[in-house]
N, C-alpha and C positions, 0 to 999 in steps of 0.2 A: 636570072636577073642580070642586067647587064648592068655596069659599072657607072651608067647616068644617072640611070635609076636609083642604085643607092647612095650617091653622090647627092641626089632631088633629096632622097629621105633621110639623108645626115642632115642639110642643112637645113630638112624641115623640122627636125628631132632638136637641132641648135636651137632655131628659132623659137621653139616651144618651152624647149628649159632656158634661155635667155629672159622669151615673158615671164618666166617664174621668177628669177633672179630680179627683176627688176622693183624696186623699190618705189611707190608716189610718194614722194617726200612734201611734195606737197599737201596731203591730208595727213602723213605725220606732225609734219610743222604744225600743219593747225589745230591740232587737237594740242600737240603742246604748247603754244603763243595761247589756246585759251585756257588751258591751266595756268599758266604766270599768270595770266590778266586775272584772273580767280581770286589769288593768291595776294599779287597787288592792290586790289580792290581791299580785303579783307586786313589786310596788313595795314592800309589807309584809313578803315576803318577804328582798328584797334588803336592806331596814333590818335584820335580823335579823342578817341574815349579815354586814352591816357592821360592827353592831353589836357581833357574836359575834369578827370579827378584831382590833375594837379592846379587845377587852376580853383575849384573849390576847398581843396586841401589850403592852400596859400592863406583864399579867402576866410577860410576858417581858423587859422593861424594868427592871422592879420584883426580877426574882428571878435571870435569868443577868449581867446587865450588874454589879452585886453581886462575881458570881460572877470572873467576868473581868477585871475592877480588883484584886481581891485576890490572880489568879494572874499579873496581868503582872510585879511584882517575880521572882515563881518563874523565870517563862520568861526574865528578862532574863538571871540567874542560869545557867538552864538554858545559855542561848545562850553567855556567857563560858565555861560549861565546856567547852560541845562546839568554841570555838574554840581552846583550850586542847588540846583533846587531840585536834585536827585539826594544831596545829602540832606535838604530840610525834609521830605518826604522821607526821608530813613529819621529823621529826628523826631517829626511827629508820631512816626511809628511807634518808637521809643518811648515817648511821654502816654501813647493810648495804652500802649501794653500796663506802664507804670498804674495809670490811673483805673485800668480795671482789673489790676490786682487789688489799688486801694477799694475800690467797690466793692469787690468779692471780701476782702478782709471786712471793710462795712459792714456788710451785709453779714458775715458772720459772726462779728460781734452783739449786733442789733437782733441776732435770731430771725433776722429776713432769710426765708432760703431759695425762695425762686421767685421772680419779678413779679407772674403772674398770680402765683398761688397766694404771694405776698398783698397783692390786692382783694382777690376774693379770701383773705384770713380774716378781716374784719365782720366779714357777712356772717360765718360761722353757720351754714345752715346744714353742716353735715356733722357737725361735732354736737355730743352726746354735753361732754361737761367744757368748758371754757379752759384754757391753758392757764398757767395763770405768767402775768407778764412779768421779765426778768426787770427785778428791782435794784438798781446798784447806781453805780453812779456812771453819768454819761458821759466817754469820753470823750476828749476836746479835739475838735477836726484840726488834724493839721494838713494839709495842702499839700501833695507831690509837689515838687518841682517841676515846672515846665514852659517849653521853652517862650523865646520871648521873637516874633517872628519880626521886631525889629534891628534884633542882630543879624539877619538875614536878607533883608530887603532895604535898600537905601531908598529913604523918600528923596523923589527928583524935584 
């Protein structure tokens, strides 16, 4: 081999690892100029919609918050009524429990023992001889207490 020859083949060996070396910046660039544009789009996006939240936040701000200051006096209102009539509802409770104790006490005194049985006692078609009824004298009803549901409710 004479000295031209590998002089041809060095700088054909350069040429070859040069092409390698060499970089097209131009298809890099554009693969990344279309990543940002992605990126920016998406980001343009998102402003929007932030945007778009705060401007119904505002309007929500602006138009129920309004709305809910002028019904909290209602509900305060509302709230003392339903405790009101949470406690006459414990009140009457109170007065039924009272009044069917006085029943039961009634009805034990009178020899009544059960509502129904107390209605078919008159028929008597299963008794042999008759009871005979308790003679004495008849106490005088007195009246539970109870309540009066005009201390409770003011006529408007």
């Amino acid at each position: 081999m004479t000295s031209s020859h590998t002089t041809e083949l060095t700088e054909q060996l350069v040429r070859d690892y040069t092409s390698y070396a060499k970089v097209n910046w131009d298809d890099q660039m554009k693969d990344f100029r279309d990543i940002i544009e992605d990126t920016l789009i998406r980001l343009e996006e998102f402003q929007s919609i932030v945007a778009m939240v705060k401007s119904e936040s505002t309007e929500c701000m602006q138009q129920h918050l309004p709305k809910l200051q002028y019904m909290k006096d209602g509900m305060a209102n509302l709230r003392k009524r339903i405790d009101a009539l949470e406690h006459v509802v414990a009140m009457v409770n109170m007065n039924l429990n009272a009044l069917e104790a006085a029943v039961d006490k009634t009805e034990a005194e009178l020899g009544v023992s059960d509502r129904l049985f107390g209605m078919l006692n008159p028929l008597s078609f299963f008794k042999k001889t008759q009871e005979p009824v308790a003679t004495g004298t008849v106490p005088i009803y007195k009246s539970p207490p109870i309540y009066k549901s005009d201390d409770y409710f003011q006529r408007d």
